[in-house]
N, C-alpha and C positions, 0 to 999 in steps of 0.2 A: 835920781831914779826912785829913792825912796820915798820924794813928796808928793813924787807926780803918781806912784803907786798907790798910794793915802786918798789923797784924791779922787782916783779913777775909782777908787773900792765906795768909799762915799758917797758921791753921785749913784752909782748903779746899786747901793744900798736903800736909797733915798724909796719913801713911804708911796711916791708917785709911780715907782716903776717895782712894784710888789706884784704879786698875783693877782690878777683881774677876776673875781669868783664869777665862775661859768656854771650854770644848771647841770647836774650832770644828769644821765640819764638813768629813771626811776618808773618811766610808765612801760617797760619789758618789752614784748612785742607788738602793742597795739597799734594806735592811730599813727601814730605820728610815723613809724617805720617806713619809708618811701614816698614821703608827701612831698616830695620836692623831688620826685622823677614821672615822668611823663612817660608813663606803662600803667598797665594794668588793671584796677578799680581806679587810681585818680585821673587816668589818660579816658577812660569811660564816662565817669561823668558829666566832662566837659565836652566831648565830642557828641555825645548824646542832644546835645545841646542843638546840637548845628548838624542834628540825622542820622549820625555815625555811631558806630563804637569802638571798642579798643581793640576789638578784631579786626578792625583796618589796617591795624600798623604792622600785624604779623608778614604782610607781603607788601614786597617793596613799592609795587604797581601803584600803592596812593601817592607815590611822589610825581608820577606823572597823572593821573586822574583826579585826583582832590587833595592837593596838597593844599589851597584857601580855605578849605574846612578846617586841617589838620592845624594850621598858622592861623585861624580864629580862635580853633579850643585853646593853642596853647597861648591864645593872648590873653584871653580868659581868665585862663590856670595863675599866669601869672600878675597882672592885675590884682587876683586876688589874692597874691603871697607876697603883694609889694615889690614884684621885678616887673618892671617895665625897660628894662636894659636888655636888650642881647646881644650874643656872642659867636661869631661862627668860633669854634676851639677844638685847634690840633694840632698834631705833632710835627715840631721840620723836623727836617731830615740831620741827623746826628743830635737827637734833644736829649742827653742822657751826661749822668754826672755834675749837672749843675741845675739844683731845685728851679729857679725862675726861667730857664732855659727848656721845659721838661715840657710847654704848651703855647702857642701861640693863639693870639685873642687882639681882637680891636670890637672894641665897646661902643653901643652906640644906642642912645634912645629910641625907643620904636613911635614917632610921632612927627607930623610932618605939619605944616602950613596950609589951613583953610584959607578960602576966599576973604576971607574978614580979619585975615592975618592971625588968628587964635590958633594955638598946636589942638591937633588932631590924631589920635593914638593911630599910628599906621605899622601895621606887620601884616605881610600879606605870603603869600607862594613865592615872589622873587625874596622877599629879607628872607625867608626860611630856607631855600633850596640854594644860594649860590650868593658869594662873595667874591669881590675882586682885591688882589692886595699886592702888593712888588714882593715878587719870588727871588730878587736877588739880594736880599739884604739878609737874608738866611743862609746858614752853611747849604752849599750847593753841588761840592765838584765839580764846578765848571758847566752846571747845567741851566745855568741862568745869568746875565751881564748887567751891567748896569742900563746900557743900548738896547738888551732883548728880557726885560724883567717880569711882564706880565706873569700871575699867579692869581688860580681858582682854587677858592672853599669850597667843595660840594658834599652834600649833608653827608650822612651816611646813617643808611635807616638802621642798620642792624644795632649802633647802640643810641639807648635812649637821650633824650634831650633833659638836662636837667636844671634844678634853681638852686646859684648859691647867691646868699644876700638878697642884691636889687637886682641878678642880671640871669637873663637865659641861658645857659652853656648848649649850643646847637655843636654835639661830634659831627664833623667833616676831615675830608680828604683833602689835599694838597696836591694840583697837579697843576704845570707849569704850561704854557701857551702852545709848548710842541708835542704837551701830551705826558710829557715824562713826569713820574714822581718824586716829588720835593720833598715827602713826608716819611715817617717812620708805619704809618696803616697799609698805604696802597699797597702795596709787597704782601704787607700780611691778608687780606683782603683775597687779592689774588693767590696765593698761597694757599687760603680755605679753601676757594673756587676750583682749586686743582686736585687738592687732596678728596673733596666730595666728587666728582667728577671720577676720578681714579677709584676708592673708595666704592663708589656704585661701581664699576668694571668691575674689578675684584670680585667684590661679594655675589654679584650675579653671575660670572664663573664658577663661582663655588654653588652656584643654587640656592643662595637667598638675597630675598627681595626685601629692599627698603626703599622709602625715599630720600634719603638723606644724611650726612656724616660729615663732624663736624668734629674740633678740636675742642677740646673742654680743659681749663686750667686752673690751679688753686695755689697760689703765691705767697707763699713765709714769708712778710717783712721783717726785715732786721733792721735796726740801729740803735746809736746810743743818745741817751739824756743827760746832756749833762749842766751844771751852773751859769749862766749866762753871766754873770758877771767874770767869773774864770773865760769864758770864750771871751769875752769881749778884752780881753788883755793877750790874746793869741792871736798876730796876725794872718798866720799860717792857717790857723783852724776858720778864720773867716774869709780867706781869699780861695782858699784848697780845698778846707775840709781833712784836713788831715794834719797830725802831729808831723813833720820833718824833722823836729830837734823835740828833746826831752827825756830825763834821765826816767827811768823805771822807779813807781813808788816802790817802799818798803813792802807792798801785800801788792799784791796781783789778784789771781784766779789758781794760788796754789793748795787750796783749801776745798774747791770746788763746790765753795757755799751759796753761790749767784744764782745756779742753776735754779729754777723755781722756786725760789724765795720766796717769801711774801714781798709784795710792790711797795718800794718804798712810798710813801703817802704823797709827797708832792708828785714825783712820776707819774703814783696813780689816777691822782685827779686830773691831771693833763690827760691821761687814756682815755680817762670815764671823759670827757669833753670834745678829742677826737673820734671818740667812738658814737657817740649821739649827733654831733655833725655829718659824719658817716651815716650814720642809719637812717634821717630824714633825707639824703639822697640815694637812700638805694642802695648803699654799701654794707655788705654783712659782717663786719670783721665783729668777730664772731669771737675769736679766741686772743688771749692776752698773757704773757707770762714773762718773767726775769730768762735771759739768758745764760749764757758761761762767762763773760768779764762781766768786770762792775760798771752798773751803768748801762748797760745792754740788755735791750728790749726786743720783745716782737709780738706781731699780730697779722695775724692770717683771716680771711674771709671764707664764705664755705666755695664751694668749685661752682665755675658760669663757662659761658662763651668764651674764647680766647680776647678776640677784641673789646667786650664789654668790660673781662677783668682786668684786661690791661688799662683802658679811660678810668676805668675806678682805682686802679692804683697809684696811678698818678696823681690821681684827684686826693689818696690819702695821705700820699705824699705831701704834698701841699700843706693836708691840713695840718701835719704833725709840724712842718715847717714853722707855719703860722699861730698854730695856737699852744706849741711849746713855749713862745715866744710871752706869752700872756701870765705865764707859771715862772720865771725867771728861770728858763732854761733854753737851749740851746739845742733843735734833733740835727743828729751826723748822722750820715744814711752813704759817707763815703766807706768802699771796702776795707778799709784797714786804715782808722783816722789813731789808732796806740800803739806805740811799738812793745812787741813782745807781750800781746795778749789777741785773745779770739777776735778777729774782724769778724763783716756781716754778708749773708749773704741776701738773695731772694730766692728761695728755689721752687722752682717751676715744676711744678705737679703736673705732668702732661697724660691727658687720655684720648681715646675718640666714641664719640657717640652718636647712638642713630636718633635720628628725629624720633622714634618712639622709646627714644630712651635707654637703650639697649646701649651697653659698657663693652666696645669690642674689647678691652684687655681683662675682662672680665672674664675666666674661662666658663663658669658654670651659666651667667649668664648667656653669654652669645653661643653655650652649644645649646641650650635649651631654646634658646630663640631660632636661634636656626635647622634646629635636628639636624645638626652636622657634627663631626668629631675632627673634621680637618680644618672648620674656620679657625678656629684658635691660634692651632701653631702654625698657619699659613702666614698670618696676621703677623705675629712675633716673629717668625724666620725674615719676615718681608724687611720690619725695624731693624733687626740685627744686621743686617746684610746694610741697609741704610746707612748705618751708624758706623759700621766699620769700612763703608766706599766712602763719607763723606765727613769725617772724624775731624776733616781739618777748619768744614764750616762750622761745625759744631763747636770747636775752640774757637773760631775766629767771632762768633755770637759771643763770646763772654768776655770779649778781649777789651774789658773796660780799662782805665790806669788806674785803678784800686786794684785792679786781681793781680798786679801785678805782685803786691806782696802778700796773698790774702793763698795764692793756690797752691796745696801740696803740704799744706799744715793747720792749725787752728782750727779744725770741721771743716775744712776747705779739700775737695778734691785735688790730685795732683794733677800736671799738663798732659797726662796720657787719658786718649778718648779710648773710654772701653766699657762692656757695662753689668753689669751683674744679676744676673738672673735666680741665685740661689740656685742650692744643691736635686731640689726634689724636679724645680721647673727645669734646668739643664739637663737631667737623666731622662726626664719625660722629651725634649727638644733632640737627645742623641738618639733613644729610640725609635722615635718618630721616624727620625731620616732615616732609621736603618729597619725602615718597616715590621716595628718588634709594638709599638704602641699602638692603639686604637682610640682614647682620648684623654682627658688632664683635668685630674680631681685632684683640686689643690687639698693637699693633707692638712690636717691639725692634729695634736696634741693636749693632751689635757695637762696640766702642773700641780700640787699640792704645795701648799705655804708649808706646810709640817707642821699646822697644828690644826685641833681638832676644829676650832671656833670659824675657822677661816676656810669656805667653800673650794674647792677643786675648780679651777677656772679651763676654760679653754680658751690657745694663744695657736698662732701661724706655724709652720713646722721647720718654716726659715726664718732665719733673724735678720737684722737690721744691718747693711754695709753703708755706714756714713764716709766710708772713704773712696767710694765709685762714683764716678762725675756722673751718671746712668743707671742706677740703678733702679729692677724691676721688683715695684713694693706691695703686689697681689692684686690692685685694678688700677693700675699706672704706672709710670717710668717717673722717676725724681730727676731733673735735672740741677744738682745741688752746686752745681758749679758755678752759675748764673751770679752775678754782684748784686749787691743790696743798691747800689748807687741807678742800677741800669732802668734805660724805658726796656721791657723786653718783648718788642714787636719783632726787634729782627730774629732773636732767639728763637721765636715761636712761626717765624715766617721760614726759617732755615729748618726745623724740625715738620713742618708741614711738608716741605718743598721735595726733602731728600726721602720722606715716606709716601708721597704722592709718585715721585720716580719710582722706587721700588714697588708701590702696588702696580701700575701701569706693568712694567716688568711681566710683575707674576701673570698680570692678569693674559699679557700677549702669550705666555707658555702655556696657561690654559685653555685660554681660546684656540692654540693650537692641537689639543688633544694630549698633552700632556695630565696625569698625575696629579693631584696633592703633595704626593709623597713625593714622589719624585722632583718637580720643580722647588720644596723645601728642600730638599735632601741634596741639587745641586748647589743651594743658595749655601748655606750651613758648610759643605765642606770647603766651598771658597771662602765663606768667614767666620766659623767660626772660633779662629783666632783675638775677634775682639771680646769674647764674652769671660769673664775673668771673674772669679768669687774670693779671690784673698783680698789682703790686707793692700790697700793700693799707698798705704803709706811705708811697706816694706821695700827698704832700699834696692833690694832684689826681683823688683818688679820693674824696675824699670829697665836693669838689662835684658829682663826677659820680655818685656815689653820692646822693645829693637830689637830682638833677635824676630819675634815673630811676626815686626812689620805694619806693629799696629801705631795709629798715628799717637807723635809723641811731638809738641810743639812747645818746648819751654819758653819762648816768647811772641807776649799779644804781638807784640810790632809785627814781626815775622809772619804768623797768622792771620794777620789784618792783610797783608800785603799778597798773601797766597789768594786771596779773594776771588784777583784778577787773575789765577792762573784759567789756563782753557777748559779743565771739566769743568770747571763753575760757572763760565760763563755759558756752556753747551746744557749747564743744568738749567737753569732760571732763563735763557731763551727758551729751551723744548718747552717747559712747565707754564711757560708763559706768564711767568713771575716777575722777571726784570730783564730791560735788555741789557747790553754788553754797557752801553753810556748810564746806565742808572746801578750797575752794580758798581761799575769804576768810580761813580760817583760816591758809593757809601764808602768804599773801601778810601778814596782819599781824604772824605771828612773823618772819615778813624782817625785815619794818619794824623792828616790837621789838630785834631781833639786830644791826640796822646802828647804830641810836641808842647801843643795849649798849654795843656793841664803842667809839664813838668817846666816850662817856662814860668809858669806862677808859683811854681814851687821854689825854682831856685831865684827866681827873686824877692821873693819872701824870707828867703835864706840869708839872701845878701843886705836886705834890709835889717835883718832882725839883728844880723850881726853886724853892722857898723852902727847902728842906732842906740840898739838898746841893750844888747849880752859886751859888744866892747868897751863903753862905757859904764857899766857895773861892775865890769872886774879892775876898771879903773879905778873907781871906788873905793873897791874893795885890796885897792893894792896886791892885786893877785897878777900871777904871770900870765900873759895872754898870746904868748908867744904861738903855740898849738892852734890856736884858736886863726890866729893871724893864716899863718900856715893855711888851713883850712877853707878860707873867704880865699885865696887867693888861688888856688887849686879851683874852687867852683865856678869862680869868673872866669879862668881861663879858660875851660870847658865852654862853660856856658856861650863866651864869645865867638868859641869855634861854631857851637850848634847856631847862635842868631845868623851869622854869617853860610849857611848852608841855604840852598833854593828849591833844592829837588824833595816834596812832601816824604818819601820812605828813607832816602837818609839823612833828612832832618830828624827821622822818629826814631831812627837805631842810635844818634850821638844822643837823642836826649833818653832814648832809654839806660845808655852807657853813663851819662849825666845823674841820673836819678838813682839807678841801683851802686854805680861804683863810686861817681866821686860824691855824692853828697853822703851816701850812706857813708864810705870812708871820715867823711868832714863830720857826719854825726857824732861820733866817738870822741872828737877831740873836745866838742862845744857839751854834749853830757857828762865828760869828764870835771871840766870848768863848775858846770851846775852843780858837781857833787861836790865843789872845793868852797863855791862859792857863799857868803853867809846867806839863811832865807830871806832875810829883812832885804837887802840889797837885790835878789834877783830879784829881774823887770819882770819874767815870764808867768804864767799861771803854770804851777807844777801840776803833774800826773798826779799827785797826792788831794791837787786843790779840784780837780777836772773829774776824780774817777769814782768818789766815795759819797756820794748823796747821802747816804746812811751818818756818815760821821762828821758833815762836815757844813751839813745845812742849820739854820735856828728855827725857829716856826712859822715864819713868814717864808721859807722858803732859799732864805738869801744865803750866799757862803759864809763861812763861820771867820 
């Protein structure tokens, strides 16, 4: 164990697989910032070319009237950026939790064969507008066979077509030959379509006019960086993504020094590198800082479109993947890859807004745009009520297999859906319904630092609950509960879907002569049970939370499987979201995805320890009795769960697999690490994997 450790450290030491020095980015906002997305001034230029401009692309109608214009500029565009590759690229259906699974793509030259047999650049309306590809070799739920597999790309104008490297990235949809959706867009897609639809009902009840309303998002990425030559000695961390065994280093996050630190310098250069890849497509991540453990990063972009910022998260996904890899490091972007320190999340900053821009969570804004004083908390009564009838989708949207140990601790919200409004918005939302208020002027408060030198500032009059899966943060709802690992289309197709119901709702009471006040005022005494402003990490929340009937699902499996109960499929039929065969469908690729994931877990387990931890305490002439114990406890589980057929209780033995017997088996195998000498253990310790700061040389490599 000890030479083949020498070795491995060696080789991935070696001067070939050092940092690759990347430009980082030095010219600020100028030229370069979206030169390889096909929008705006570079989509103008070219189009200009061939008649057009980049006001074409604002309505969908060019894909049926001139999509060969639109598919000359952009051969154009690209040609001249050295892509002559493209891509239909999109989402199947369950792409989430595992980086190269997150987009599908087949690559292909855009040039065909002249009479004189010489290639000929050919991208025309068919390469742009639609691909055909076999729909059954992707997670399906049974909505595709090997015998019936036909699957269509079809573009999707709303988010841009972009260049990375030689090749065109064309966003499309996925829909299978009987129509159904293969993908993780089409849901969310139809999800806008609902909620703008509903959205105009509403507000034209209320007497004001728009044309338009639409979800707007802004996504915290979280994960960590760590040593790649440390990963590359962790099978676990490259089969999973996550620690399964490993003892706790001597220092953690009990010092609480990580939080905005300065970035450690190799991390940093890696950021400044995904962040300039980023910005010539289009991507604004914008913001950059140290987390709460070590080793733990994040980067957020400013707020878009929901679908737009979903293709770009992805797409940065990716790059951190990719071009950590260049820095001798390693991105985990699973929820909880260390035991006993902060996992990661994504939290979903959700709002709506009108095509002229107008913030309906916005109070000052939308009463002033409207001259109304009931849009506001009609709006907010509508989500509340949403959120507390449909609480179980709202869990079942997060129910990746990192939250399984990520939720109810470490900044992680607990399994109760409920949401927090703060003190001044709640008093304003009770009076309302008891027709004592007339409208909602968010207060502020001025502070003094206490000394003379340092101005009086002004801050919000409510503070911040990081422990509300929902929380409402002055022109948006946080959805903090959401995984850092997740695509989150269906989060934000289930948050459209259950406020598109609710508006339709109000809108039918006031189209029937009903109130403002009144139609809030019934909504609110039915729920407002879910709106909750304490501490959601106090123990005594959660029996008060079952007393009052709000949902409480401590496990994803459980919640993945309520999917299919009858309101949800009565929801996403009415909404016209999904039918009954395309929700049953996501709800079994969950299923499928969670068994996946803890399958490769425990046999990672069972690997590590007949391999490599059994034979080091060999070595080490240490007792391995415990340990023995432990692998034989896992198999025998484990052999139960392979042997099960039915997808939900296959997902409850391996949740029972994952949280009792391996966590149990962890204890005996980190006991051993802590007896065992460090020269002899095979594994990369928590010590070797968490401390960039202490443990890097100057090249970047482990110490």
């Amino acid at each position: 164990a000890t030479m083949l450790s020498t070795m491995r450290r060696q080789i991935l030491r070696s001067p070939a697989l050092r940092a690759i020095p990347v430009r980082c980015m030095s010219v600020g906002l100028d030229a370069e910032f979206g030169s390889k997305l096909f929008t705006g001034a570079v989509a103008d230029k070219y189009l200009k070319k061939h008649g057009e401009s980049a006001e074409l692309l604002a309505n969908s109608e060019w894909t049926s009237k001139k999509a060969d214009k639109v598919a000359a500029a952009i051969l154009d565009w690209g040609k001249d950026n050295g892509a002559t590759v493209y891509t239909h690229w999109f989402q199947p259906l369950g792409a989430a939790g595992v980086r190269p699974g997150l987009t599908g793509q087949v690559q292909n030259y855009a040039f065909t064969f002249g009479k004189d047999g010489k290639p000929l650049y050919k991208f025309g309306a068919d390469e742009l507008l639609k691909g055909e590809t076999d729909g059954s070799s992707y997670p399906n739920g049974g909505l595709r066979a090997t015998h019936t597999a036909g699957g269509y790309t079809i573009l999707d104008p709303s988010s841009p077509v972009f260049i990375r490297g030689d090749t065109i990235h064309i966003p499309t949809v996925f829909i299978s030959w009987t129509g159904h959706a293969l993908d993780e867009k089409t849901p969310l897609l139809r999800a806008e379509q609902a909620l703008n639809a509903a959205a105009l009902r509403l507000l034209n009840a209320l007497h004001y006019k728009v044309e338009g309303v639409n979800s707007n998002i802004g996504l915290e990425q979280e994960f960590f960086l760590i040593p790649r030559d440390a990963y590359a000695r962790r099978l676990d961390l490259q089969m999973t993504g996550r620690t399964i065994i490993g003892k706790d280093a001597p220092r953690g996050q009990e010092m609480c020094d990580h939080y905005f630190a300065p970035l450690n310098p190799h991390a940093l250069d890696c950021i400044k590198a995904i962040q300039e890849e980023a910005f010539m497509m289009g991507i604004p991540l914008r913001t950059r800082h140290r987390e709460v453990a070590p080793n733990q990063y994040e980067m957020a972009p400013f707020f878009g479109t929901a679908s737009t910022q979903i293709d770009q998260n992805i797409v940065a996904m990716q790059l951190c993947d990719e071009i950590a890899a260049r820095y001798n490091l390693a991105c985990l972007f699973q929820e909880k890859p260390f035991n006993n320190i902060n996992g990661s999340g994504k939290h979903n900053n959700w709002s709506l807004g009108t095509s002229d821009g107008v913030n309906l969570l916005n109070a000052n804004q939308v009463t002033k745009a409207s001259g109304s004083k009931d849009v506001f908390p009609t709006i907010l009564s509508a989500i509340v009520s949403a959120v507390d009838k449909h609480g179980d989708l709202m869990r079942a949207s997060i129910s990746s297999p990192g939250n399984d140990f990520r939720l109810g601790a470490c900044e992680a919200p607990p399994a109760v859906v409920s949401t927090y409004l703060g003190d001044s918005l709640t008093s304003f939302l009770d009076d309302y319904r008891n027709g004592k208020a007339q409208g909602y002027a968010p207060a502020k408060k001025m502070l003094s630092a206490g000394c003379d030198s340092i101005a009086t500032f002004e801050v919000p009059a409510e503070d911040r609950n990081r422990t509300s899966p929902f929380p409402y943060g002055g022109h948006r709802f946080e959805f903090r509960a959401v995984g850092s690992a997740q695509n989150v289309s269906f989060v934000n197709t289930v948050l459209c879907t259950i406020t598109a119901e609710a508006f339709t709702e109000f809108a039918e009471k006031l189209e029937a002569g009903k109130k403002p006040q009144e139609v809030c005022k019934e909504a609110l005494d039915k729920h407002w049970k879910v709106i909750y402003n304490g501490n959601g990490y106090d123990p005594n929340w959660l029996t008060e939370a079952d007393k009052r009937g709000v949902w409480r699902i401590d496990s994803g499996v459980e919640a993945t499987n309520m999917m299919g109960d009858k309101k949800n499929i009565d929801l996403f039929e009415k909404m016209k979201v999904m039918s009954k065969e395309e929700l049953f469908a996501r709800r079994d690729v969950q299923l499928q995805h969670y068994s996946g994931f803890v399958e490769m877990e425990a046999l990672c387990f069972i690997d590590m320890v007949k391999q490599q931890i059994l034979p080091a305490l060999a070595e080490a002439g240490q007792d391995a009795a415990g340990v023995k114990k432990a692998l034989s406890s896992v198999q025998a589980k484990f052999d139960a769960f392979h042997h099960e057929g039915d997808d939900y209780k296959k997902a409850v033995i391996a949740r029972e697999l994952r949280l009792e017997t391996m966590e149990e088996a962890r204890v005996a195998v980190d006991a051993a690490e802590a007896e065992c000498p460090a020269h002899i253990w095979p594994l990369a310790t928590y010590k070797e994997m968490l401390f960039l700061d202490a443990t890097q040389d100057a090249n970047g490599n482990t110490i």
